[in-house]
N, C-alpha and C positions, 0 to 999 in steps of 0.2 A: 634461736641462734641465728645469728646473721650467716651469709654466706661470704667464702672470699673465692677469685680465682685466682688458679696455679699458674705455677711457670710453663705448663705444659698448653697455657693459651694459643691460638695461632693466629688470635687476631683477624678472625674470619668476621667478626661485626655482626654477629645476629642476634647475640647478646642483649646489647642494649638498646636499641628499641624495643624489645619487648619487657623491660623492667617498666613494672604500671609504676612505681616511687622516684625513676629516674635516679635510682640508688650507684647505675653501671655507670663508666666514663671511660676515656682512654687514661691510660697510666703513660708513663715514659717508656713504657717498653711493652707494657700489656693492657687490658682492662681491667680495672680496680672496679669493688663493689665500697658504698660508704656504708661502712655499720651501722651510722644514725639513721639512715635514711630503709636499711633494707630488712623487710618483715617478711620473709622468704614467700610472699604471695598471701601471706594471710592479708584478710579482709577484701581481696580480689578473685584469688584460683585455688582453688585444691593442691596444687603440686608451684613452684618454684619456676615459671615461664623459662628463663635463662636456661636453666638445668635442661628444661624441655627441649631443647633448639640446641644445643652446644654439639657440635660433631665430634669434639675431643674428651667429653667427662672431666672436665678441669676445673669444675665448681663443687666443691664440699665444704661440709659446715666448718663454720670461723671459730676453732676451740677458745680463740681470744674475746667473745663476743657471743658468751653462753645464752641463749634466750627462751625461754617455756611459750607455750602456746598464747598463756594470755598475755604476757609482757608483748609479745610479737603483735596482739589485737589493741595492745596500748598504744604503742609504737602508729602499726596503720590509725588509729582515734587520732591521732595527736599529729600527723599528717596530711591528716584530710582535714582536718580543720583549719590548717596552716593556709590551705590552695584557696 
């Protein structure tokens, strides 16, 4: 399942450098995560880096953008290939 962030962002930027897919980006008003791009850390870290770092808890899973463990290990396959 991809991740999104909430409104409850504050735009504190620590987020996205540490996404390894470059999934995060600024939004018009917050940071957005791109669901093509974002395999919650599988195939890099045990846990969701973003999540790791967030001071606010403003990143839960994207119910629009259901994903299993190996869809998420297809997803990272098929981005590393791309680089």
């Amino acid at each position: 399942m991809s991740l999104i962030i909430t409104d409850e962002c504050i735009n504190c930027d620590v987020c996205e450098p540490e996404c390894p897919n470059n999934a995060i980006s600024q939004g018009d008003e917050i940071y957005v995560i791109d669901p093509n791009k974002c395999t919650e850390c599988v195939g890099h870290f045990d846990t969701p880096q973003c999540r790791e770092v967030c001071p606010v808890d403003c990143i839960p899973n994207d119910p629009a953008h259901v994903e299993n463990n190996d869809q998420l290990m297809a997803k990272f396959l098929k981005l590393s290939a791309a680089k």
